[in-house]
One Martini backbone bead per residue (centre of mass of N, CA, C, O) as a GRO file, in nm:
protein
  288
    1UNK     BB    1   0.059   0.065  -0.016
    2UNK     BB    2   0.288   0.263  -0.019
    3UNK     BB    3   0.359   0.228  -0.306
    4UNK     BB    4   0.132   0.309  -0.392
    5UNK     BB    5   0.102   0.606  -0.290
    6UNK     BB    6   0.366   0.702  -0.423
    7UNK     BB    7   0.248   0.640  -0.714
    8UNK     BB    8  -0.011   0.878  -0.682
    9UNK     BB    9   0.180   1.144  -0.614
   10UNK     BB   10   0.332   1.141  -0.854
   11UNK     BB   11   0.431   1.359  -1.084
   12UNK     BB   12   0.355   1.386  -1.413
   13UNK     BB   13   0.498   1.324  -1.768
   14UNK     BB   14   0.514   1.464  -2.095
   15UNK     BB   15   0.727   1.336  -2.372
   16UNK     BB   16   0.743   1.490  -2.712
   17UNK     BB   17   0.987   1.298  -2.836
   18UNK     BB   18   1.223   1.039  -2.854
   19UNK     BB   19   1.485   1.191  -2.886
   20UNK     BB   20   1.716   1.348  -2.695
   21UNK     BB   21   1.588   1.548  -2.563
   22UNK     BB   22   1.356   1.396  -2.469
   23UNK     BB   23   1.571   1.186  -2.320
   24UNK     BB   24   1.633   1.343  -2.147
   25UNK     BB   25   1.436   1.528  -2.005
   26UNK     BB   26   1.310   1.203  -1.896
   27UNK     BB   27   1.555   1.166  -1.689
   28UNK     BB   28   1.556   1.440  -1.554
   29UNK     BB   29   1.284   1.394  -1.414
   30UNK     BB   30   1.315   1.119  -1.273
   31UNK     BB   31   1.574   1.189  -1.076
   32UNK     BB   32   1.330   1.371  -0.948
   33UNK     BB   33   1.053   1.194  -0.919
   34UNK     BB   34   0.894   1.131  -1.176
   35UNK     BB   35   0.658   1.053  -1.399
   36UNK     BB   36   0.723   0.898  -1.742
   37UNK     BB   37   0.612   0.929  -2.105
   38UNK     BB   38   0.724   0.857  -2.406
   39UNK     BB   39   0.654   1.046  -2.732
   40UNK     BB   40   0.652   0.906  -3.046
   41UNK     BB   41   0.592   0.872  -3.408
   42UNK     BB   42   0.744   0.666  -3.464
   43UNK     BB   43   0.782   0.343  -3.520
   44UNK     BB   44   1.038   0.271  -3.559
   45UNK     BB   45   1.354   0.233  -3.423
   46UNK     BB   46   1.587   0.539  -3.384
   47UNK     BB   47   1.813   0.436  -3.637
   48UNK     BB   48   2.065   0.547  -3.854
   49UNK     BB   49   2.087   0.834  -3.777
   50UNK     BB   50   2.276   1.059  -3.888
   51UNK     BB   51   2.600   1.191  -3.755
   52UNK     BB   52   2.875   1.379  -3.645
   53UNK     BB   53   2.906   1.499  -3.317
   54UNK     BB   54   2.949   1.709  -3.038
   55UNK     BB   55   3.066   1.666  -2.738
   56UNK     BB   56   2.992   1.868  -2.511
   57UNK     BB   57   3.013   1.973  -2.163
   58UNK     BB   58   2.714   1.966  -2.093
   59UNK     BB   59   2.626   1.664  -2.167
   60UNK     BB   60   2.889   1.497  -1.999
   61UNK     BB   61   2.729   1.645  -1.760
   62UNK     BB   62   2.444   1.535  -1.771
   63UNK     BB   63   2.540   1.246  -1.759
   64UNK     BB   64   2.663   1.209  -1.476
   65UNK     BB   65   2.443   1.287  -1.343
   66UNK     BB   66   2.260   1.048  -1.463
   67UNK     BB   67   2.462   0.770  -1.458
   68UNK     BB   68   2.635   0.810  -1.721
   69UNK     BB   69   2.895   0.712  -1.872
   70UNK     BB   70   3.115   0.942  -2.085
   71UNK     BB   71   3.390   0.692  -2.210
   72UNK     BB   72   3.207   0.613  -2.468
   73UNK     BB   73   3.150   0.765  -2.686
   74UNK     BB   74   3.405   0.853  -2.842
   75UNK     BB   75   3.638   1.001  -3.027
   76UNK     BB   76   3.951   1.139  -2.890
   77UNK     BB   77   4.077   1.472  -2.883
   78UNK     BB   78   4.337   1.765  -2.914
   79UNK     BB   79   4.290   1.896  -3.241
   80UNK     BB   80   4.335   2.155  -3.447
   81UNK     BB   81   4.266   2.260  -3.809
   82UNK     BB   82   4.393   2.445  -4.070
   83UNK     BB   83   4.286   2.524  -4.395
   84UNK     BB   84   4.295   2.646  -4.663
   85UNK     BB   85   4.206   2.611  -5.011
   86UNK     BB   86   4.479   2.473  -5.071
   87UNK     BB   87   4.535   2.254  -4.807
   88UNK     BB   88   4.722   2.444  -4.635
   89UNK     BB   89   4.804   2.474  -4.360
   90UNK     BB   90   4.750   2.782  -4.110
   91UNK     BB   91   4.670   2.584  -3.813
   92UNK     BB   92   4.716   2.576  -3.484
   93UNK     BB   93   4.517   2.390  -3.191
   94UNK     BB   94   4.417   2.305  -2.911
   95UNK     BB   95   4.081   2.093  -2.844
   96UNK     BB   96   3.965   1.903  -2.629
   97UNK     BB   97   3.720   1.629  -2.724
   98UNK     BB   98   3.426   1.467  -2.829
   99UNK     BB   99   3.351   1.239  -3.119
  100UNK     BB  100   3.037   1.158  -3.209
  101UNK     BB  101   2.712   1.063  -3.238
  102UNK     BB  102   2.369   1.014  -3.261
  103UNK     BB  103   2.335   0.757  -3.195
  104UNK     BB  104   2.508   0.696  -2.990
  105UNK     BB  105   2.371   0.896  -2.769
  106UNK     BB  106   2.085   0.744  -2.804
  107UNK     BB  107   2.168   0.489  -2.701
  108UNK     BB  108   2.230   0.564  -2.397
  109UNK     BB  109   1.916   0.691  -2.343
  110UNK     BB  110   1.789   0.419  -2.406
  111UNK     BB  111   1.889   0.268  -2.220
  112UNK     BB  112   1.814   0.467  -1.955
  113UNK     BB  113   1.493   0.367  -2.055
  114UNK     BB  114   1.209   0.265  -1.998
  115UNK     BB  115   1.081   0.080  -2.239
  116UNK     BB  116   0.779   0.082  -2.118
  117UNK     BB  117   0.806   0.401  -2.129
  118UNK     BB  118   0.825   0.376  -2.439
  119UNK     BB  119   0.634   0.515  -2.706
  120UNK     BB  120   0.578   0.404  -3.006
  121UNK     BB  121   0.321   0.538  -3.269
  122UNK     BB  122   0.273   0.828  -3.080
  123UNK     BB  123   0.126   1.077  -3.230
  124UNK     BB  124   0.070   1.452  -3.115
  125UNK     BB  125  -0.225   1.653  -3.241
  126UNK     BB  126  -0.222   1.776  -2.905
  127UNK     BB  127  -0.362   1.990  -2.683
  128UNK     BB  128  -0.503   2.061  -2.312
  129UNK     BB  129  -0.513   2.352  -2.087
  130UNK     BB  130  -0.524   2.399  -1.733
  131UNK     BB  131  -0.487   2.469  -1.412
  132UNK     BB  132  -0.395   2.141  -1.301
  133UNK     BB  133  -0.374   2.009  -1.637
  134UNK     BB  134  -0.258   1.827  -1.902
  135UNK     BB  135  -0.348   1.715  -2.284
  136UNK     BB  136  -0.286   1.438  -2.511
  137UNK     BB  137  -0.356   1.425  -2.835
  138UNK     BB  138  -0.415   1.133  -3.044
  139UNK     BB  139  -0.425   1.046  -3.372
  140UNK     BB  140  -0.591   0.800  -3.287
  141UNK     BB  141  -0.769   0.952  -2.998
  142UNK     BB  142  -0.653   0.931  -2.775
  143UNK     BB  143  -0.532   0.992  -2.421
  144UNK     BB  144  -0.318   1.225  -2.176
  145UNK     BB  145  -0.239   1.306  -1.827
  146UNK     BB  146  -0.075   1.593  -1.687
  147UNK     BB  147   0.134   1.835  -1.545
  148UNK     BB  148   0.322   1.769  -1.770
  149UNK     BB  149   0.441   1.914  -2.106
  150UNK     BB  150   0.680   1.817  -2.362
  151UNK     BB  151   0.858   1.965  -2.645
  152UNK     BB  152   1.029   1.717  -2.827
  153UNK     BB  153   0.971   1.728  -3.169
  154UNK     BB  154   1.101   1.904  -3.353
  155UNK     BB  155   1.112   2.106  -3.666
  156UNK     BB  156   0.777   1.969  -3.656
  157UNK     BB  157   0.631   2.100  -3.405
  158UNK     BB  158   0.305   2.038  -3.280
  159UNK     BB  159   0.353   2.227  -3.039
  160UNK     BB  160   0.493   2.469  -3.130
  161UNK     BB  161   0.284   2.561  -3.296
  162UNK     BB  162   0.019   2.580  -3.110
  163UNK     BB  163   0.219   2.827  -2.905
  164UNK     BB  164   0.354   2.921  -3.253
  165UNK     BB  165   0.221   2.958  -3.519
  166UNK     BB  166   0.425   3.185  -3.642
  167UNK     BB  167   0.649   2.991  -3.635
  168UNK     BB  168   0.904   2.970  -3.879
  169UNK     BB  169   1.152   2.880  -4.050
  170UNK     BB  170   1.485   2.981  -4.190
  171UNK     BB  171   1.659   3.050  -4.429
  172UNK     BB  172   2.047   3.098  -4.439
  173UNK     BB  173   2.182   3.010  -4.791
  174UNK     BB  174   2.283   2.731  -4.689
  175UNK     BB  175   2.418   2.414  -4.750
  176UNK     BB  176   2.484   2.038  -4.652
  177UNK     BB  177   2.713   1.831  -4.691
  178UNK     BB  178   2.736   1.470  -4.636
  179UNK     BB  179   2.973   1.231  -4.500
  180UNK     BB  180   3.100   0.872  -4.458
  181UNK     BB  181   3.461   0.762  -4.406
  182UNK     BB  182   3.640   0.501  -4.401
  183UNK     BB  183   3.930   0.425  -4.251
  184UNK     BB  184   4.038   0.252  -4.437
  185UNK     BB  185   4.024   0.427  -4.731
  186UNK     BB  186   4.284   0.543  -4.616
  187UNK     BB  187   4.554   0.668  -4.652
  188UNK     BB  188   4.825   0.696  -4.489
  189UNK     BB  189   4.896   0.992  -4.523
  190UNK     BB  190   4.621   1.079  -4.443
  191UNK     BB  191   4.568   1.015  -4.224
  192UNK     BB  192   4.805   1.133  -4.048
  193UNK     BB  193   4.658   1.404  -4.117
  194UNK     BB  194   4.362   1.387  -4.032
  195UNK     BB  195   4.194   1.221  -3.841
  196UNK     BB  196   4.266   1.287  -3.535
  197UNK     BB  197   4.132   1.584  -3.631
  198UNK     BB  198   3.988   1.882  -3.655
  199UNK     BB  199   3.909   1.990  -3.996
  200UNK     BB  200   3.931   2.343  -4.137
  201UNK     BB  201   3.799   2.489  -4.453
  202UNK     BB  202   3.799   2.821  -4.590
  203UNK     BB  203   3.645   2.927  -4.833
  204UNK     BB  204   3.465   3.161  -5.000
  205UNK     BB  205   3.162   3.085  -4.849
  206UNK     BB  206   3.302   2.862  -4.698
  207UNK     BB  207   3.288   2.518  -4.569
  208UNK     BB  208   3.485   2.270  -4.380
  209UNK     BB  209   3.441   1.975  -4.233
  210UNK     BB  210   3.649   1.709  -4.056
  211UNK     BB  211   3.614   1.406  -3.838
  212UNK     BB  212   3.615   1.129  -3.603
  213UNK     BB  213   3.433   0.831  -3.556
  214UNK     BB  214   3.231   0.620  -3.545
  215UNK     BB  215   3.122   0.286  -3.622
  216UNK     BB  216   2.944   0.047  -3.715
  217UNK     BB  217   2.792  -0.005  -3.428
  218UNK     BB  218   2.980   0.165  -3.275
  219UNK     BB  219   3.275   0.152  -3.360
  220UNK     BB  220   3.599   0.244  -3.161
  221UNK     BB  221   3.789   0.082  -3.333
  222UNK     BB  222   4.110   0.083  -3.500
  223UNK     BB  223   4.023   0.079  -3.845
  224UNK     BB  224   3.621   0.163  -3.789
  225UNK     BB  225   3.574   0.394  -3.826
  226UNK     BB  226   3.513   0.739  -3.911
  227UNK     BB  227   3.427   1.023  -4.142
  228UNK     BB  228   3.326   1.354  -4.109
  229UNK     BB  229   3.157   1.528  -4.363
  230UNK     BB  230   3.139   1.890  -4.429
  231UNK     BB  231   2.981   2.120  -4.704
  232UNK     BB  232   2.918   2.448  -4.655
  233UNK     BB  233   2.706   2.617  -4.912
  234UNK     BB  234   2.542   2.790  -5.123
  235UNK     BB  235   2.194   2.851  -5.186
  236UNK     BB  236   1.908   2.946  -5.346
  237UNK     BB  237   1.613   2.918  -5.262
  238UNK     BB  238   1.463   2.940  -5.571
  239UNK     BB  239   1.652   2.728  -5.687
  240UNK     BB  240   1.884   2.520  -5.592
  241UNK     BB  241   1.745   2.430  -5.334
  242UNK     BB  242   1.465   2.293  -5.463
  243UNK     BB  243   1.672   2.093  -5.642
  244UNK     BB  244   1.799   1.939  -5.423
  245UNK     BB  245   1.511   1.867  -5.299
  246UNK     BB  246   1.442   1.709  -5.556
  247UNK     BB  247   1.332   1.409  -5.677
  248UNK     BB  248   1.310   1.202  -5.895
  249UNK     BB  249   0.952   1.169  -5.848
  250UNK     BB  250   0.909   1.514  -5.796
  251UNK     BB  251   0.980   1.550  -5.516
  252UNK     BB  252   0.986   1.766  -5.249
  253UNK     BB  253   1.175   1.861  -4.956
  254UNK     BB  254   1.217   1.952  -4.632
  255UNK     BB  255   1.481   2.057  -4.532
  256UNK     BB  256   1.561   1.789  -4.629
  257UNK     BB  257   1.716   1.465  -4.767
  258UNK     BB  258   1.776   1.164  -4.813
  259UNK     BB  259   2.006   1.001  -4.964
  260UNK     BB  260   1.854   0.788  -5.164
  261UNK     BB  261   1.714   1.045  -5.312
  262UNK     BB  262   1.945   1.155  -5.449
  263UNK     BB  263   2.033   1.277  -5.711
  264UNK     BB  264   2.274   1.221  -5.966
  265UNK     BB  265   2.295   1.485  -6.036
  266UNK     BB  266   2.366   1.646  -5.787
  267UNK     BB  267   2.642   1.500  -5.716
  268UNK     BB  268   2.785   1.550  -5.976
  269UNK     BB  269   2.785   1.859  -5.928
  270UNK     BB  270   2.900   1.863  -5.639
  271UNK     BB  271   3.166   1.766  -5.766
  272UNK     BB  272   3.235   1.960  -5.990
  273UNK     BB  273   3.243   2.180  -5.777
  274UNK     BB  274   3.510   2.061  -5.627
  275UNK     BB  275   3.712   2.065  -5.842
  276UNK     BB  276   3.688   2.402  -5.948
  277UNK     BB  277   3.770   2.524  -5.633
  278UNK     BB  278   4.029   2.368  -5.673
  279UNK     BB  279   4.164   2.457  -5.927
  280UNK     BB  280   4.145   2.710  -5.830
  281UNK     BB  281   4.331   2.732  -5.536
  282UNK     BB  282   4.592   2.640  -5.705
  283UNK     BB  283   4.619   2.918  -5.863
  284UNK     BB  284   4.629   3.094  -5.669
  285UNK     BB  285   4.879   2.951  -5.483
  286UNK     BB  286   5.041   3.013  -5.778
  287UNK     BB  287   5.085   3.334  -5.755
  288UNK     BB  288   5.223   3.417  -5.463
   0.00000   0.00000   0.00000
């Protein structure tokens, strides 16, 4: 009976969205002494998302809190370096990282997380508050009552619409390529040049970014890793940007879009413009 009372008086908390930033926030409530339930949107569990990503000091410190070790997140570094245009040294300083992905923190998250209490294709299509409690109303007619609603469901937030209908996405200009290279198919001198730092490129009104990362199913042992590359470039919002969103099948898609579903020609055009790039940045280099 006590036992029973003690979970009677639990205030109750519902957390939109299933993804890392809802599984924070849905430990860190549990920690306080909430009863929490997770309600995720997508059907299938989210894994092979995303690509790598720095864990940052407050991320570090806030697993700590958490009671979840974070000496195998990812990949540690100690320095930064700085490439010009024609891809020469520049700059060099300490700045010791550590270079995970989005798997694997949500990996750490969801595992520190009670299954029974993570509700996958339960998606919020709003709520409804009192002066007592929050109701959550689902896609599918359910509902759920708590004290306290959270939405952390990502850049098209239901939540977000209903408390904020008129804020909505700025585009800022420029598009990001990423991509995962296997750390096998570095070449040994380029290895050594590259690999173990995060090293920035920044041509005239671009950057590129690349550092190591874990590999496939989290593999954080040397030789298995990967190489996480970022190049952002401008692109005209009504022109260029429609079209890198837009797939063979004449779908345009909104934010990104997968990549399996990227068409072969933006793919070869954005190869020749860096071919383009690099041609121009030797021949700077080449008069000074």
């Amino acid at each position: 009976m006590a036992g029973s009372s003690e979970k009677a008086s639990k205030r109750r908390a519902l957390i939109v969205g299933g993804s890392m930033s809802g599984l924070l926030a849905a430990l860190l409530l549990r920690r306080a002494g909430w009863d929490v339930d997770v309600f995720e949107r997508v059907e299938s569990e989210l894994a092979g998302r995303g690509a790598g990503i720095v864990a940052q000091p407050d991320l570090i410190e806030t697993l700590r809190r958490l009671g979840i070790d974070p000496t195998a997140l990812g990949v540690e570094i100690t320095t930064r370096k700085i490439l010009d245009a024609s891809g020469r040294l520049v700059g060099q300083f300490d700045c010791p990282q550590v270079l995970t992905a989005w798997e694997r923190v949500y990996r750490v998250l969801r595992d520190a997380f009670p299954r029974e209490r993570y509700h996958r294709g339960r998606g919020v299509s709003g709520f409804v508050q009192t002066e007592n409690s929050v109701v959550a109303h689902f896609g599918d007619g359910d509902a759920a009552e708590a004290e306290l609603l959270v939405g952390a469901d990502g850049l098209r937030s239901t939540i977000r619409q209903q408390c904020l209908p008129e804020l909505a996405p700025l585009y800022v200009g420029y598009v990001a390529w990423r991509a995962l290279i296997p750390e096998a198919a570095f070449a040994p001198a380029i290895h050594r040049e590259l690999f173990n730092y995060m090293t920035f490129c920044l041509p005239p009104g671009e950057q590129c970014l690349g550092y190591p990362v874990a590999g496939p199913d989290n593999d954080l042992r040397p030789g298995h890793r990967r190489y996480n590359v970022v190049w952002y470039r401008p692109a005209d919002e009504n022109g260029e940007l429609q079209h890198l969103l837009t797939d063979a099948g004449g779908t345009t898609h909104t934010i990104s879009i997968p990549p399996p579903l990227i068409r072969r020609e933006a793919i070869a055009q954005m190869r020749a413009r860096s071919t383009i790039s690099k041609r121009r940045a030797w021949r700077s280099a080449g008069s000074r």
